[in-house]
Each structure stands twice: as C-alpha cells, then as structure tokens.
N, C-alpha and C positions, 0 to 999 in steps of 0.2 A: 504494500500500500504506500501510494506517494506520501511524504512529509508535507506538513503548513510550512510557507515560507514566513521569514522574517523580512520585515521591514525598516532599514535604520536612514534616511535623511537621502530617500528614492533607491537606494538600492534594497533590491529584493535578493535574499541569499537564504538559503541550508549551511547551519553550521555542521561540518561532517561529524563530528564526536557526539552528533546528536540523532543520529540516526541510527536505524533498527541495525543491530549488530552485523546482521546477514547482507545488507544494504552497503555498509561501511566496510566494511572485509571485499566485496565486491567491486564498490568503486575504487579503491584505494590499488584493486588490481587490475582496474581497466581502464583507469582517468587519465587524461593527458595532465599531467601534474601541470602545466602554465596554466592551466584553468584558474588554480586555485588561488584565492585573493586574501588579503587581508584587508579589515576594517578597522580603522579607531572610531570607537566609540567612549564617549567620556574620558579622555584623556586612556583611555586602555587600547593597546593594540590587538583586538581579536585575529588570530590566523583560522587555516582551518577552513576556509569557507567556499562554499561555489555560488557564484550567480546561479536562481532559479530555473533561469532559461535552460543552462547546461546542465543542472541536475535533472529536469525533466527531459529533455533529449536523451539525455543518456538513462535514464528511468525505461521514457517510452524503446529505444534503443537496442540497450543491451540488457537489461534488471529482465525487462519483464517477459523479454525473447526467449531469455533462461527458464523460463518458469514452461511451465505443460499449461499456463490459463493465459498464455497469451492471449492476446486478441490477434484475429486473419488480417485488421488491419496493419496493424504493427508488423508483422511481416512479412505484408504487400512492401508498406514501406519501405524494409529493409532490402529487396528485392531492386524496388527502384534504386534507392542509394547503389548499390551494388550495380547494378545497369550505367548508371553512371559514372561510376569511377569510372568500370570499363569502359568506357566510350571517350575519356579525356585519354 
C-alpha cells in the first residue's frame, strides 16, 4: 500500500525510514540513489527523502510489479516503457 506524502514549504516527499519495512529494503535496492534529497526543516537537516513523484513511479513501477496483485495496467505500462527504451 502506497504511503501519505508529507508536505514541508511545497515540496511533497516520503521520508524513507518511514516506510513499511518491505517497501524500504526494496527501494533502497532499486532506487537511483541521486533521487534522494534532503530537507531543512526548522533549522534541522532531514536526509533520507524522495520526492513523491519518484516514490510513486517507482511504487506504481517496480513495488507493485513484484507483487502477484499487480494491476494489467501497470504492466501494460511497463511494456510501453520497455518499447521505448528499445526504440531510442
């Protein structure tokens, strides 16, 4: 199940150490680690973090491709993606 994003001063973001176990073991093995941002907030430097955008791509992606409840569209999608590469 996707995570609620956070919201701090327009950016929208998942802090990873805050996700379902299975989730975070996963991404941390398929993420393009320059994803990953960090935020000050209140004077504290938060790491750790993804834009929501890229946790859900990679959610809809890869998470939930792995799973047997995919949905047909998600990997229609995946398909296209893949059509594509090949075709550059």
């Amino acid at each position: 199940m996707k995570v609620k994003s956070t919201i701090y001063k327009g950016i929208e973001y998942v802090q990873i150490n805050t996700l379902p176990k299975e989730q975070m073991d996963s991404l941390m093995k398929t993420i393009n680690r320059e994803l990953l941002i960090k935020i000050l907030i209140d004077d504290k430097l938060v790491g750790n973090c993804l834009q929501f955008k890229d946790y859900e791509s990679w959610f809809d992606l890869v998470y939930s491709s792995n799973k047997p409840s995919a949905t047909k569209a998600v990997k229609e999608r995946e398909k296209t993606l893949e059509a594509e590469a090949v075709s550059l």
